[in-house]
ZAMARGU-4260 file (C-alpha; in steps of 0.2 Angstrom, whole numbers, plus 5000, padded with zeros to 4 digits):
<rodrens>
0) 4937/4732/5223 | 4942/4719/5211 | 4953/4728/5197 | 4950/4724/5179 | 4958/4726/5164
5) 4950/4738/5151 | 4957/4735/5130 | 4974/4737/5131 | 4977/4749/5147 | 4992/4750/5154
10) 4987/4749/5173 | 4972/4740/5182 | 4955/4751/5175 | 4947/4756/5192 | 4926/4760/5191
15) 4923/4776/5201 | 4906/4781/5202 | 4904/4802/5201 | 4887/4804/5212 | 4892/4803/5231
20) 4910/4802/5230 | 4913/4817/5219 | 4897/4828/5218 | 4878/4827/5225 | 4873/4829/5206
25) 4855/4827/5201 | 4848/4822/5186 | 4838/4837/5183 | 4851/4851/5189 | 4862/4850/5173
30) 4848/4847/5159 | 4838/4863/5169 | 4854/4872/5166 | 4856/4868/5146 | 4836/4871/5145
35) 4838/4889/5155 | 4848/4893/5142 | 4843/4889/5122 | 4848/4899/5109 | 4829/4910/5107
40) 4819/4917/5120 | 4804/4906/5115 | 4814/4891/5116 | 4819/4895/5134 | 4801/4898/5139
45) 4795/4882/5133 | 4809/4870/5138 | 4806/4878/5157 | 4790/4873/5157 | 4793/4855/5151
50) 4806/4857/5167 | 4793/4862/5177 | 4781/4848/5172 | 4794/4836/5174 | 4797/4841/5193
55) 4779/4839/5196 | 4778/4822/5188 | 4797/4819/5194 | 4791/4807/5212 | 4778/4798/5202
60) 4789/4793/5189 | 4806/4786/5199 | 4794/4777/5212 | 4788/4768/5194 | 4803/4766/5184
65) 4818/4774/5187 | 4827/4770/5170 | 4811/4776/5161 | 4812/4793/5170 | 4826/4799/5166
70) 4824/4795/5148 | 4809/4808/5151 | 4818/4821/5157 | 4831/4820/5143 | 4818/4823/5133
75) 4818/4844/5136 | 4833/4843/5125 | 4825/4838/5110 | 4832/4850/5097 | 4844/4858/5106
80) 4863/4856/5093 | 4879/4844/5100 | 4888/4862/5101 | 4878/4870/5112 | 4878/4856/5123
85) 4896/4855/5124 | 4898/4874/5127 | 4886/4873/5141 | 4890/4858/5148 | 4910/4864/5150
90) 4904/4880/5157 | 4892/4870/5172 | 4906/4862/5177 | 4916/4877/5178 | 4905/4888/5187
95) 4892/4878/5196 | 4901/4858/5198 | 4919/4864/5202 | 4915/4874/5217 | 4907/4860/5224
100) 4919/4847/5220 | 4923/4835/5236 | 4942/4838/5238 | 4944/4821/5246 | 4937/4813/5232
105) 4945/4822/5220 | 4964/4818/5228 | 4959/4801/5231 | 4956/4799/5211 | 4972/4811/5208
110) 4981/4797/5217 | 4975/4784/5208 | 4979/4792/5193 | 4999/4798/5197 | 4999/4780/5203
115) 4994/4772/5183 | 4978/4764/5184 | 4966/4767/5172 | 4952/4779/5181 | 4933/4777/5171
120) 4920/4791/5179 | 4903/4783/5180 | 4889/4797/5181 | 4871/4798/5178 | 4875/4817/5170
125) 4876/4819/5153 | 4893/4817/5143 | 4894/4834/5141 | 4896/4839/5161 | 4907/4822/5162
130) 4918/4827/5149 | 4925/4844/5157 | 4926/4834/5176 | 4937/4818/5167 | 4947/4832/5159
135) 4951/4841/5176 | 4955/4825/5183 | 4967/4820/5171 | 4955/4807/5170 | 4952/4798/5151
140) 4938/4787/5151 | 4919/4791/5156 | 4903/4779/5158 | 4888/4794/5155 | 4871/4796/5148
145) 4873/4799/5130 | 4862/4807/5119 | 4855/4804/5101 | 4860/4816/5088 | 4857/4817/5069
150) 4863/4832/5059 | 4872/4839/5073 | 4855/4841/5082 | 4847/4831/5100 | 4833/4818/5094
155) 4829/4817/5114 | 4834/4799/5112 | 4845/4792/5127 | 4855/4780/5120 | 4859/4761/5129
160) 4865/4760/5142 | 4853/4772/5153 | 4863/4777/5167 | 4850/4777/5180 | 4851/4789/5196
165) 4855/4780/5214 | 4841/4772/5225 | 4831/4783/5238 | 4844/4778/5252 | 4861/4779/5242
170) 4865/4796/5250 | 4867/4787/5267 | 4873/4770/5263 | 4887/4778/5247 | 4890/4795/5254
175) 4911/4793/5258 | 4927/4799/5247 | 4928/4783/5240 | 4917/4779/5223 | 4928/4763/5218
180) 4914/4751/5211 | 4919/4733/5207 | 4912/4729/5190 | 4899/4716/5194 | 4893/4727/5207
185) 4892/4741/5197 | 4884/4734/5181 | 4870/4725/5195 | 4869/4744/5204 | 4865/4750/5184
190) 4855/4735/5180 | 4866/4731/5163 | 4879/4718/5162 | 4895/4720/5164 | 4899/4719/5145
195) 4886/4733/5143 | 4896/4742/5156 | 4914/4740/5147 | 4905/4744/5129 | 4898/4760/5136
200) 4917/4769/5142 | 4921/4782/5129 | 4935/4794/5128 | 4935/4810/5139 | 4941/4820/5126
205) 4929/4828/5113 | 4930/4818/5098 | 4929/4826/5083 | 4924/4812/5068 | 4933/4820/5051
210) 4922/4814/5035 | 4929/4803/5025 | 4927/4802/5004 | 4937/4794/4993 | 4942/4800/4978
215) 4939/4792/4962 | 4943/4803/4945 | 4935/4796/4929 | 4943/4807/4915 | 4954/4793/4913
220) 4972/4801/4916 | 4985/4792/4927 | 4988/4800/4944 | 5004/4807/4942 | 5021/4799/4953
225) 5022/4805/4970 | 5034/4822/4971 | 5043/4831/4984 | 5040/4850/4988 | 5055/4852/4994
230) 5063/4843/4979 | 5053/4855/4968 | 5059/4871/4982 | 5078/4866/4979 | 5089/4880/4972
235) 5073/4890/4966 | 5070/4908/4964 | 5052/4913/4969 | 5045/4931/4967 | 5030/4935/4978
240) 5021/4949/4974 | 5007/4955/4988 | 5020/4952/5005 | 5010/4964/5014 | 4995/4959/5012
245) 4988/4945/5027 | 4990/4930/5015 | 5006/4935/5009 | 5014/4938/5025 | 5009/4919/5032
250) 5017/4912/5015 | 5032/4920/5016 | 5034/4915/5037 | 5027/4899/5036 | 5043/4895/5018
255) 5056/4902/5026 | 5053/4892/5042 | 5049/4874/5032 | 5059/4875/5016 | 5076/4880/5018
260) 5080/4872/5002 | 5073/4888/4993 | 5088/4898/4987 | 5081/4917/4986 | 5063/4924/4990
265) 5061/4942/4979 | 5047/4952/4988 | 5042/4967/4975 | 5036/4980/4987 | 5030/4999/4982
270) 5034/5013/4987 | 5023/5023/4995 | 5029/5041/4993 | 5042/5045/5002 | 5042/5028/5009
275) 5054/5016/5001 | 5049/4997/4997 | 5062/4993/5008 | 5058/5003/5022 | 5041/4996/5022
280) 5046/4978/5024 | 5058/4982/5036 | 5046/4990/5045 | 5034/4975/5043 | 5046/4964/5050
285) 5047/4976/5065 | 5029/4977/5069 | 5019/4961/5065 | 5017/4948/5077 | 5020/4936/5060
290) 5037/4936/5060 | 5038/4930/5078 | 5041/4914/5074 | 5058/4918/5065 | 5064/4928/5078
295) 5060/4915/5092 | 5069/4902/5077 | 5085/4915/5073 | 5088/4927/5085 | 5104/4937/5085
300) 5106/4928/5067 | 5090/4933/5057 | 5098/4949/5051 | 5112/4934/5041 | 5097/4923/5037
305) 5085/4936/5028 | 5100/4944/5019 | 5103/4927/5012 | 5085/4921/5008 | 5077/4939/5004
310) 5080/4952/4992 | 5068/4966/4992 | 5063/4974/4974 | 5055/4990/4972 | 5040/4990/4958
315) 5024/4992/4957 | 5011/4980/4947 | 5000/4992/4939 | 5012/4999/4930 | 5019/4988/4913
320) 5034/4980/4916 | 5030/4977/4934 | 5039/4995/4936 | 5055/4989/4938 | 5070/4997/4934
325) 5078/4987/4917 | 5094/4979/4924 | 5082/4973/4938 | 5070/4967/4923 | 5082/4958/4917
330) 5090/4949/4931 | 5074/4943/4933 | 5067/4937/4918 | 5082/4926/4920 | 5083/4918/4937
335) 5066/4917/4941 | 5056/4901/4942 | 5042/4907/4948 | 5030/4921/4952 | 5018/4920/4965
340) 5006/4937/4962 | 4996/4938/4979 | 4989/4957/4978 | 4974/4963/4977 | 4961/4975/4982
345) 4949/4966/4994 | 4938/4979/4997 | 4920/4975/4989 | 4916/4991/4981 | 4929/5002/4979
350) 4932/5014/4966 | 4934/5006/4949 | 4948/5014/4944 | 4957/5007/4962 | 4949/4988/4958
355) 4953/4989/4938 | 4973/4993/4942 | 4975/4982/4955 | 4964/4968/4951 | 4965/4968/4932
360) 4977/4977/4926 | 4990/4969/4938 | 4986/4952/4931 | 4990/4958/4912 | 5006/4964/4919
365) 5012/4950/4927 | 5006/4939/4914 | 5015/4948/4901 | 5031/4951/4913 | 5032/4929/4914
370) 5031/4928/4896 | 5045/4937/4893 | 5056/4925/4906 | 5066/4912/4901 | 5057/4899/4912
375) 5045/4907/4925 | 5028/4899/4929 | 5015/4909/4939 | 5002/4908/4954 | 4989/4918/4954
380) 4977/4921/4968 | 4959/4925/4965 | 4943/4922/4975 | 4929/4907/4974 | 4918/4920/4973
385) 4921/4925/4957 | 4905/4913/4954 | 4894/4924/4957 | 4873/4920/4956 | 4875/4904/4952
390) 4868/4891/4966 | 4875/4873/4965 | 4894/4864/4964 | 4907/4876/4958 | 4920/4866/4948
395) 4937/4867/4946 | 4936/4871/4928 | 4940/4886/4918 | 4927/4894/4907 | 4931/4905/4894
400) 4923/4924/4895 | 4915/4919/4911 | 4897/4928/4916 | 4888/4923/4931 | 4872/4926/4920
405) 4877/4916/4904 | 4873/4933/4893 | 4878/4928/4872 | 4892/4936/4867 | 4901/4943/4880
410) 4921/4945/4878 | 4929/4948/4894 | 4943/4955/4886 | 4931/4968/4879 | 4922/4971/4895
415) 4937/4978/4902 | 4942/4990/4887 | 4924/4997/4892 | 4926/4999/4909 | 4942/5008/4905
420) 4932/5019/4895 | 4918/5021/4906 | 4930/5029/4916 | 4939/5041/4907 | 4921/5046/4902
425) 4919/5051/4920 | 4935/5058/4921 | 4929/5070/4907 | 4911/5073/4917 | 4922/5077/4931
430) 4928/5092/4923 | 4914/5098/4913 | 4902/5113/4915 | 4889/5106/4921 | 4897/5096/4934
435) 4908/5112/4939 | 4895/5123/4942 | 4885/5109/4953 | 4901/5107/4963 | 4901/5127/4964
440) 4884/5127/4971 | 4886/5114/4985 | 4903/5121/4991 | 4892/5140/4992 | 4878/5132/5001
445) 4874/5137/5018 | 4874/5117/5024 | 4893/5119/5019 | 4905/5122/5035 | 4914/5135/5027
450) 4899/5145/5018 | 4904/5162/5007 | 4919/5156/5000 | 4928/5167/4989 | 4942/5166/4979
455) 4956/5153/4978 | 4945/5145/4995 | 4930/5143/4984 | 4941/5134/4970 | 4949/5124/4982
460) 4933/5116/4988 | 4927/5114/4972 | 4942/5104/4968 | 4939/5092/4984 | 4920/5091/4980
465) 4927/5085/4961 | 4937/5071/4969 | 4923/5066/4979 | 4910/5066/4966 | 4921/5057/4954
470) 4923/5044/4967 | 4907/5043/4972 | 4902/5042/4953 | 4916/5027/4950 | 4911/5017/4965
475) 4894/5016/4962 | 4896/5012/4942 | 4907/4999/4945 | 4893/4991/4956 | 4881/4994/4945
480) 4889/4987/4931 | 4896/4971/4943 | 4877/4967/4947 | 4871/4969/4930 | 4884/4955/4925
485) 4878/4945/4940 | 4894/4948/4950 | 4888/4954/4970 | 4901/4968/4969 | 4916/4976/4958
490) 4929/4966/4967 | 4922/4949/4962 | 4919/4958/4943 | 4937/4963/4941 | 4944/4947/4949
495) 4935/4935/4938 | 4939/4946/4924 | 4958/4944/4926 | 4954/4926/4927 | 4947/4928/4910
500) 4961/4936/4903 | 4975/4924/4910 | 4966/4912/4902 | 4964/4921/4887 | 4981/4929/4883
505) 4992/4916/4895 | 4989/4900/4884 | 5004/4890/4884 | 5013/4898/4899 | 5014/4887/4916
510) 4999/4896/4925 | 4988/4891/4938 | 4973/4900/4947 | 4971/4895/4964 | 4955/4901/4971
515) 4954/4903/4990 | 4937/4906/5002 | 4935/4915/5014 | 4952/4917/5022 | 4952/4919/5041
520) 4963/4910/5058 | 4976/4900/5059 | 4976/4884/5064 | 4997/4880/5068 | 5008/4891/5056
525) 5014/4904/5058 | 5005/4899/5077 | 4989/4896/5083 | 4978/4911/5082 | 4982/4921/5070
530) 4972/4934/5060 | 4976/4951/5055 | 4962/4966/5048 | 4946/4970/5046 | 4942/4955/5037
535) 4926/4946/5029 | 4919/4938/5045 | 4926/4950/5056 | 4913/4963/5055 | 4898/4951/5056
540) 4905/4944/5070 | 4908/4957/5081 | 4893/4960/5078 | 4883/4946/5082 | 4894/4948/5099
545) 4884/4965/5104 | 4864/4966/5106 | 4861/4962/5088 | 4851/4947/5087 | 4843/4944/5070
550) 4854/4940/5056 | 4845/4940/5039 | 4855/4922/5032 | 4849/4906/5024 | 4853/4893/5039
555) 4856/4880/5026 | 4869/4888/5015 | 4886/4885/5020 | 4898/4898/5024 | 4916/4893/5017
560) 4927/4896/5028 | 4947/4892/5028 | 4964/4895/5038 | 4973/4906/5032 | 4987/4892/5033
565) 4978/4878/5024 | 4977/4891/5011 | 4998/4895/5012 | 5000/4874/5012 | 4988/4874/4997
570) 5000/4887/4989 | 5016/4880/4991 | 5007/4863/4983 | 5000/4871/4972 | 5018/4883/4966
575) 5031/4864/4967 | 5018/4857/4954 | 5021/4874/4943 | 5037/4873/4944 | 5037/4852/4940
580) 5025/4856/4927 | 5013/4844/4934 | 5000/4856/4939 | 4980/4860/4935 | 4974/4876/4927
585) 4964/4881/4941 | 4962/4876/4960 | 4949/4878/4972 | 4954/4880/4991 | 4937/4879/4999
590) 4928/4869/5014 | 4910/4867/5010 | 4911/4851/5001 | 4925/4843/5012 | 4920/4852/5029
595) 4903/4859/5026 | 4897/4871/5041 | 4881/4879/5037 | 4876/4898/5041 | 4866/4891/5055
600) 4877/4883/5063 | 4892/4898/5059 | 4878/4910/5067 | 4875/4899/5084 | 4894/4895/5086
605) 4898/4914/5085 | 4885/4918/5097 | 4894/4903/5109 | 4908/4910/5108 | 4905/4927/5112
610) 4896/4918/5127 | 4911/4910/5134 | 4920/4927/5134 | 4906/4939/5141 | 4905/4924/5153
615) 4922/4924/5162 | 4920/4943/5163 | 4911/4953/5178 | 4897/4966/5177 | 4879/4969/5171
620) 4885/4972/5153 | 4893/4955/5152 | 4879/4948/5160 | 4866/4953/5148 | 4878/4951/5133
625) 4878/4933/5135 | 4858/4932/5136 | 4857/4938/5120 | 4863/4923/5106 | 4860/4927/5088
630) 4848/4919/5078 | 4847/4916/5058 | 4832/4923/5051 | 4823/4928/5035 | 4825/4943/5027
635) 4805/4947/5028 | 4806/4944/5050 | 4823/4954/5049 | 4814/4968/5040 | 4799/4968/5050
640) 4808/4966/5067 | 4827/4972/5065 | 4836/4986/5060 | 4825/4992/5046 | 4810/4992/5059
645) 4820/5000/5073 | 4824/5012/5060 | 4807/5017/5055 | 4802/5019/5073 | 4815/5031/5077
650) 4811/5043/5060 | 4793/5045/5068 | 4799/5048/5084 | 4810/5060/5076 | 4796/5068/5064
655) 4783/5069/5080 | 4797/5079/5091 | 4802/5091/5075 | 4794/5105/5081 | 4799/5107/5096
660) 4813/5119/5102 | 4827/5107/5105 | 4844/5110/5101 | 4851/5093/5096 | 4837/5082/5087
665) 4836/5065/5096 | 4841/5049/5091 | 4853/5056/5078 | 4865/5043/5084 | 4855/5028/5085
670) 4849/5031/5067 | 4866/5033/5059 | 4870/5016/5069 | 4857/5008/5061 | 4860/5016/5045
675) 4877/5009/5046 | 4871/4992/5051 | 4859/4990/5036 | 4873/4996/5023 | 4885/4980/5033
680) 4870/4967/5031 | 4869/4974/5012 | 4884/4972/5008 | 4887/4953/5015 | 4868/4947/5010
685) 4879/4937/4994 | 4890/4928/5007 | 4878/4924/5019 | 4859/4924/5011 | 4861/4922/4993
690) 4869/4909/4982 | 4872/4893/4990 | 4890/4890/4981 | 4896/4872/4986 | 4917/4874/4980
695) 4925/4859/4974 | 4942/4859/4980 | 4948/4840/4971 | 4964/4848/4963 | 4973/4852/4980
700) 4966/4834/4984 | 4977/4825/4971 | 4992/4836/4976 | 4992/4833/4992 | 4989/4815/4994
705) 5003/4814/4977 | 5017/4819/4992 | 5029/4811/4996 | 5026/4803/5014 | 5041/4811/5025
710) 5032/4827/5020 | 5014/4825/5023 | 5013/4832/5038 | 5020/4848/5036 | 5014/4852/5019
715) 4998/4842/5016 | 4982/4851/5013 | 4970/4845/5025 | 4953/4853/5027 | 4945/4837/5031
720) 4950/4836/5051 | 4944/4854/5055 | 4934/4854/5069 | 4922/4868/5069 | 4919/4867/5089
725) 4935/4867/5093 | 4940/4882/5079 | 4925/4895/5080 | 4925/4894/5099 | 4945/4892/5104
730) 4951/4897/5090 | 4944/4910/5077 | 4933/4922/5088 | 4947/4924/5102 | 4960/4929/5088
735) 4946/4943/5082 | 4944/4948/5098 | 4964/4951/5099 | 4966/4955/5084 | 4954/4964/5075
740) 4937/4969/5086 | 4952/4983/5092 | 4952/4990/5074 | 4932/4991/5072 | 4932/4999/5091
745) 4944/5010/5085 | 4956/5004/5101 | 4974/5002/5100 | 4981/4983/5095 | 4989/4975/5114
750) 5005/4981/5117 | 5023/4973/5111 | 5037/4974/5117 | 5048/4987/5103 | 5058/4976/5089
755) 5070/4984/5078 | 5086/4979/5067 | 5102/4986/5072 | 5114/4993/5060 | 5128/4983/5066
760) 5127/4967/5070 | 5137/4958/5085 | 5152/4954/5071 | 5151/4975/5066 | 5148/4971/5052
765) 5133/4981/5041 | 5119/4969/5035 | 5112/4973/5021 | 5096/4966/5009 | 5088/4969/4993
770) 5095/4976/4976 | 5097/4994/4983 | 5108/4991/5001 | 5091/4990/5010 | 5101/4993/5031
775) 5092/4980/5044 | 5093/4981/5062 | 5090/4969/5074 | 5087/4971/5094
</rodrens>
């Protein structure tokens, strides 16, 4: 063997071919593998019968050409998507190459390796069932056969150069541990020359290519000198408003762990009842796997570190002045720089009253509640989504007495007066004598649980069936009214309304409106993994990770997705420019104009994910689990095919067995499931069927390329280099699944071992945070 050196390696690069030395690996096995498993059930059906084909014509066609033969294999995989392939290929390795793995091969390789050289795998498998094999190795460099893509998406192509399959009699004359190949003899072996050979090695690992845009801004202004966040962070006081919420939570983590420079954090917490503000974040920091971090960071010391950084207000945002006691009030409007309002109710279509005081009204508090500081700017968090219908490029620009549907004359300012009104007007409904004796009538009926009620019983029910009606009633207007406006639900209504009035009644104050996506994992901060909640995606994904197959989507629009800590970075750039004054009205903090990933390809790496669990698991349920992948669909198939269908069919079975003497009807359950799944699809067709929103997100662009360079890496905004692989599969999903698929099965979270604060620490003396002598313990 007559070593070479290979670009800039540090050790002689040493040619190993794969086939003989490693593994009796045909051609065929691995592409019969990906085509056994393609993402519909007509796909598989067809691609086996190409496989079949091929196996008949497969002896005519290597006694003729070799090369050309397996170019004609590969292409069964016309169509098939990179991510599939590189889910499949790593788990053929796992379960069928690994076991068959020659061990003196492999410690032969493993010795080369620990000694330095420079190992390159030759194969005639695909890159995709070379990859994994390098990886286990330890090995970096691979010669494969590599195919074509556009979009994402197998062209059947092979590209140059063909690694052709062995001779008829390489199994007796190559057949021993060793696979070292010289390179001439190699390259002669391939029929390619030997630069061929040394222009064909790629990287083991799975590259991930990050687009690449410049930005060029022709309004004319100067980009602003570079700036420091942590010079902006110096000495400052910082009130954030929404700490338990799972955005706020990450922020306050992921500063205390990167800017020490910060002088105080006030959180303004309400009570809840008996429950005091500060017994709710102590509690917090007990319970949530957030705070980890710190405590790995502080120790026996957080106790010290939190009562110097944190102070804990009690207040509640609905309520004018921010319900703070006055000598609070003050102290604040004083020492604050800045006010970072993160709460809100997330929930689609609650009750108006709910989305009005927390969404809303909130914002008119806290906007009135900086005016009166002596220097306090504010960030305030809304949603991308308060777009609405509208398909197209979402700009980062403020419009005044925004409506999705343009209607003349619309006054945001007046819009909420009227929902205000609309609901003491049902408030007044509620109580009136024709609602009462309605009430009265269904808490008498006989489909009532308690039936003949009498008395201060009857009265009692009637005042619960008023509750629930005037919910009902609220919920459903505020919907109604959100729709009409062209706003999918009331949260997006009342969201985008607060917007309006910032921008109305804030002119002049240092305000910026940052609008995240959707808000899901983390990526690094506070670690890898995080996610917290029944959240947007959540739902849809567990979902697609049961027999559900056909999600009602539009495979082209794209579903904005973003970390929940690129979102926290965005926030901290976004609140150092406030408080430099350097800042934009509005930010967008969004991925499907950097990183576009389309519903089509959100669906299938769902379904690929849910496949590597279910496939490392044991049993008939996992089995058939990972047969069945989710596909995007239209909304006419999933009518005629789905739920809606399933659900007819099970209404006439129901009907046809009606008269006869059974106790229990049939199927009840599996109709209410089905109800419930309709009602889910319903309520997410905006996000995933309807307006394709493409989100700018320039502004946080500008910010983050404006910082200084010692700090780009721990506070830039970056988007760009999100791989969607690498994050749906290893990432995102296995965080639901630990997460969050507990809450929607109704199972208790993992266990944790039991944190609390002592009442003393080691020094015996008491610790205490927050304005009213909030007692910590640590253990």
């Amino acid at each position: 063997m007559e070593p070479t050196n290979h670009n800039s390696s540090s050790g002689p690069t040493v040619y190993w071919r794969v086939e003989g030395s490693l593994l009796d690996l045909t051609v065929v096995e691995p592409v019969a593998f990906f085509t056994w498993n393609a993402q519909t059930f007509a796909e598989r059906f067809r691609r086996r019968g190409l496989i079949f084909l091929m196996a008949l014509l497969r002896p005519f066609l290597y006694s003729t050409n070799r090369k050309f033969a397996t170019r004609a294999i590969h292409t069964v995989l016309r169509g098939v998507t990179r991510d599939r392939l590189d889910l499949l290929g790593e788990e053929f390795f796992q379960y069928k190459l690994k076991p068959r793995l020659k061990q003196r091969g492999v410690q032969k390789v493993q010795e080369l390796v620990q000694a330095g050289a420079e190992v390159v795998l030759v194969s005639q498998g695909l890159e995709h069932v070379m990859r994994p094999l390098a990886l286990h190795l330890k090995v970096k460099r691979i010669v494969s056969n590599r195919l074509e893509f556009r979009d994402g998406v197998a062209t059947g192509r092979l590209l140059n150069p063909v690694i052709r399959p062995r001779g008829a009699f390489a199994r007796i004359r190559e057949e021993n541990p060793d696979g070292r190949r010289a390179p001439k003899t190699l390259a002669r072996q391939l029929n390619i020359s030997v630069e061929e050979l040394r222009a064909a090695v790629i990287p083991a690992e799975r590259l991930n290519v990050a687009p690449t845009r410049p930005i060029v801004h022709f309004d004319g202004k100067r980009q602003a000198p570079s700036f420091s966040a942590r010079k902006a962070f110096s000495g400052k006081h910082v009130m954030l408003i929404g700490v338990t919420g799972f955005i706020g939570k990450v922020w306050l983590v992921n500063t205390l762990l990167d800017l020490p420079e910060l002088r105080k954090i006030y959180l303004l917490i309400r009570r809840q009842k008996s429950n005091p503000a500060e017994r709710r974040f102590e509690k917090m920091v007990e319970e949530s796997p957030v705070f980890d971090p710190l405590f790995e960071r502080h120790g026996d010391r957080l106790p010290d570190f939190l009562r110097e950084k944190i102070e804990v207000v009690e207040g509640d945002v609905t309520q004018p002045g921010l319900g703070l006691n006055p000598a609070t009030a003050r102290h604040l409007q004083t020492s604050l720089d800045l006010i970072i309002n993160s709460s809100g109710l997330t929930d689609f279509n609650p009750d108006l009253r709910d989305a009005l005081a927390t969404n809303t009204d909130a914002a008119v508090n806290i906007l009135e509640f900086v005016r009166a500081t002596d220097h306090a700017g504010l960030l305030h968090l809304s949603t991308c989504y308060v777009a609405g219908e509208q398909d197209g490029r979402v700009s980062e620009k403020r419009t005044a007495n925004y409506n999705p549907r343009a209607l003349p004359g619309f006054d945001a300012e007046q819009e909420w007066r009227s929902l205000k009104e609309l609901v003491k007007q049902a408030e007044k409904q509620a109580e009136s004598e024709e609602v009462t004796a309605r009430l009265r009538l269904q808490a008498q009926s006989k489909e009532h649980a308690a039936k003949d009620l009498h008395g201060a019983a009857l009265e009692n029910q009637i005042r619960k069936n008023r509750v629930r009606w005037l919910k009902t009633e609220l919920t459903e207007a505020g919907t109604r009214r959100a729709k009409e406006l062209g706003w999918p639900n009331t949260y997006t209504l009342t969201k985008s309304l607060a917007e309006s009035l910032i921008a109305k009644n804030g002119a002049g104050l240092p305000v910026a409106v940052v609008r995240p996506a959707i808000v899901e994992t983390s990526v690094a901060k506070p670690f890898l993994g995080w996610n917290e909640g029944i959240n947007t995606s959540a739902s849809l994904s567990y979902l697609l990770g049961t027999y559900f197959r056909q999600l009602p989507s539009n495979k082209s629009k794209r579903l904005d997705i973003v970390p929940v800590d690129a979102v926290c970075s965005g926030m901290t750039l976004i609140a150092a420019a406030v408080m430099e004054r350097r800042h934009d009205p509005l930010y967008q903090l969004a991925t499907s104009v950097t990183n576009p990933c389309d519903m089509g390809r959100s669906i299938e790496l769902t379904s690929l994910a849910h496949r590597k669990h279910y496939r490392a698991q044991e049993g008939l349920e996992s089995w058939l689990r990972l047969r069945f992948d989710a596909i995007s669909v239209s909304k006419t198939r999933y009518n005629r095919m789905s739920a809606p269908a399933q659900k007819a069919i099970i209404k006439s079975i129901q009907r046809i067995m009606s008269p006869l003497p059974l106790k229990k009807a049939p199927l009840v359950k599996a109709e209410r499931t089905l109800e419930r799944l309709e009602k889910l699809i319903e309520l997410f067709e905006p996000f995933i069927l309807l307006n394709e929103h493409d989100f700018a997100a320039e502004n946080i662009e500008k910010l983050s390329y404006a910082l200084v360079p010692e700090e780009q890496n721990i506070f830039g905004y970056d988007t760009r280099s999100l791989d969607w692989w690498e994050y749906w599969i290893n990432i995102h999903i296995p965080a639901l699944r630990r997460w969050t698929y507990p809450l929607i099965e109704g199972r208790p979270l993992e266990a944790r071992p039991p944190r609390s604060f002592q009442l003393a620490p080691a020094n015996g003396d008491t610790v205490k945070t927050g304005t009213n002598g909030a007692t910590w313990r640590y253990s």
